[in-house]
C-alpha positions as CSV (number, residue, x, y, z in Angstrom):
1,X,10.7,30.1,22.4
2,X,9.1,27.8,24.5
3,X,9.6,24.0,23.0
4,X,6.3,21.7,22.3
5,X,6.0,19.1,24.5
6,X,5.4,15.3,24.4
7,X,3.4,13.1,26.2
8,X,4.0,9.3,26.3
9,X,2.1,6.0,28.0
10,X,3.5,2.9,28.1
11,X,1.2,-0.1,28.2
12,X,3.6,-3.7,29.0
13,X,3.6,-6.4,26.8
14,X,4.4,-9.3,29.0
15,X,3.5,-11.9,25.7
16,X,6.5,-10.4,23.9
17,X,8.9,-8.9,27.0
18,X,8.7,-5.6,25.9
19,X,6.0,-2.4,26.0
20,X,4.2,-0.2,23.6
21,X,5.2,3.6,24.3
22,X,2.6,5.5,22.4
23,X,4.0,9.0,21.8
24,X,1.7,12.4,21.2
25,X,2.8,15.9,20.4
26,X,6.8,16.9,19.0
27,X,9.7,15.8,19.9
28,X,13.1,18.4,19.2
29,X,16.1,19.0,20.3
30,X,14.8,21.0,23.7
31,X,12.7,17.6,25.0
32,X,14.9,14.3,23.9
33,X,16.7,13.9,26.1
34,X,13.5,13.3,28.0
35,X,12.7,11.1,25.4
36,X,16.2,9.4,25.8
37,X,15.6,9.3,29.5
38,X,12.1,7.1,29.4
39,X,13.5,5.1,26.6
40,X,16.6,3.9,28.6
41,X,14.7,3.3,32.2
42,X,12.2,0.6,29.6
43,X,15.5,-0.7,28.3
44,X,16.8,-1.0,32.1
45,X,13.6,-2.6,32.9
46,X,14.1,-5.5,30.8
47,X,12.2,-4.3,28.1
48,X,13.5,-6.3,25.0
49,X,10.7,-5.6,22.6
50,X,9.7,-2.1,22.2
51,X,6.7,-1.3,19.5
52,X,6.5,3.1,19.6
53,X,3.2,3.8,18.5
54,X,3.4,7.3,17.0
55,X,-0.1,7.9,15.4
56,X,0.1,10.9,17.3
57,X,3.5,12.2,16.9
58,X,2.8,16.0,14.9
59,X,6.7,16.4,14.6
60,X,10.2,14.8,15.0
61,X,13.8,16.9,15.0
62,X,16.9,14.8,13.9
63,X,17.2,15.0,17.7
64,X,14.5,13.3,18.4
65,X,15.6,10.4,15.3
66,X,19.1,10.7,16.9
67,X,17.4,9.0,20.5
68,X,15.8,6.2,17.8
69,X,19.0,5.9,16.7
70,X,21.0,4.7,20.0
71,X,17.7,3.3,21.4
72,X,17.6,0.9,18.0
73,X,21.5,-0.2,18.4
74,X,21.0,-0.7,22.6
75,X,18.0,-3.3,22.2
76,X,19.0,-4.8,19.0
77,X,22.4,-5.7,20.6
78,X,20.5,-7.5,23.7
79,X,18.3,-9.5,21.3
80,X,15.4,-7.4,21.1
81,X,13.7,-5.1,18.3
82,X,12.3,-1.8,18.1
83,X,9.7,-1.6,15.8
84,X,7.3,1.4,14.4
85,X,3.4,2.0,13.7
86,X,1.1,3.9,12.7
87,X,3.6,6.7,11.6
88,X,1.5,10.2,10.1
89,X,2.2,10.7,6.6
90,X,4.6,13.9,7.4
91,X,6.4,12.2,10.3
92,X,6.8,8.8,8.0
93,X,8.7,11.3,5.2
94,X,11.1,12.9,7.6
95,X,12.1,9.3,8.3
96,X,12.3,8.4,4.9
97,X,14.2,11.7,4.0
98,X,16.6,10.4,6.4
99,X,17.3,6.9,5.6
100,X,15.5,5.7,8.4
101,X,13.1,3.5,6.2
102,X,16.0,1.0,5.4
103,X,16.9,0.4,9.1
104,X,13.6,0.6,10.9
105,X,11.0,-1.7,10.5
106,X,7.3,0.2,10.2
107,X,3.9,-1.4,10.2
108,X,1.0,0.3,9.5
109,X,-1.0,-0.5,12.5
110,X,0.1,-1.4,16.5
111,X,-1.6,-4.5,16.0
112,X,0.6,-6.0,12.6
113,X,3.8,-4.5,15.1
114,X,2.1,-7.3,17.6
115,X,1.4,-9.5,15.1
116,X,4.9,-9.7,14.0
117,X,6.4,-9.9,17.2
118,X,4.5,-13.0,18.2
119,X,5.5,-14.5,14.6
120,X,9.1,-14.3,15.3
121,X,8.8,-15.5,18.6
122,X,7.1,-18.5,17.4
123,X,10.1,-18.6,14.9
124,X,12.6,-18.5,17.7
125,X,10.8,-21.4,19.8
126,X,10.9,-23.2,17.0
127,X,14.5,-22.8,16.1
């Protein structure tokens, strides 16, 4: 069976030294480590802050959770967060089913993942 692909853009955020990696389509256990692979050349990039827009994510394997998972433990330990929007319903519950919900930290829209992200950094200049 031929596995779904995804498609991804990443758009920088120079304000908060990170990107916004939108993803679209399903993500499995065939196709992340592809997923691993673009995640880990932003981290290499400098990327600190990474906001994953998945409005238009249809599905997510615990494969595809699993490259969250190291991705999430990589930035946070170099300072940085990962954060999620604009989750679909059914992608938001196979999160929650998971346990994901009390690790990650999901906004509603791209722009309140921004939002926060200039907040802390105000925070931390501040400190």
């Amino acid at each position: 069976m031929e596995s779904a692909a995804f498609e991804h853009t990443v758009q920088p955020l120079t304000e908060h030294n990170g990107v916004l990696v939108a993803l679209k389509g399903s993500i499995d256990a065939h196709n992340a480590p592809q997923l691993e692979q673009v995640m880990r050349e932003l981290i290499e990039q400098g990327n600190r802050n990474i906001i994953l827009d998945l409005s238009q994510l249809q599905y997510i394997s615990s494969a595809g959770l699993g490259v969250f998972m190291v991705l999430y433990e990589e930035v946070q330990e170099q300072g940085g967060n990962v954060l999620f929007a604009a989750l679909p319903e059914k992608v938001l519950t196979v999160f929650d089913l998971l346990g994901f919900t009390q690790l990650f930290q999901f906004f509603p829209t791209v722009t309140e993942a921004q939002r926060y992200l200039t907040s802390e950094q105000s925070e931390a200049a501040n400190d």
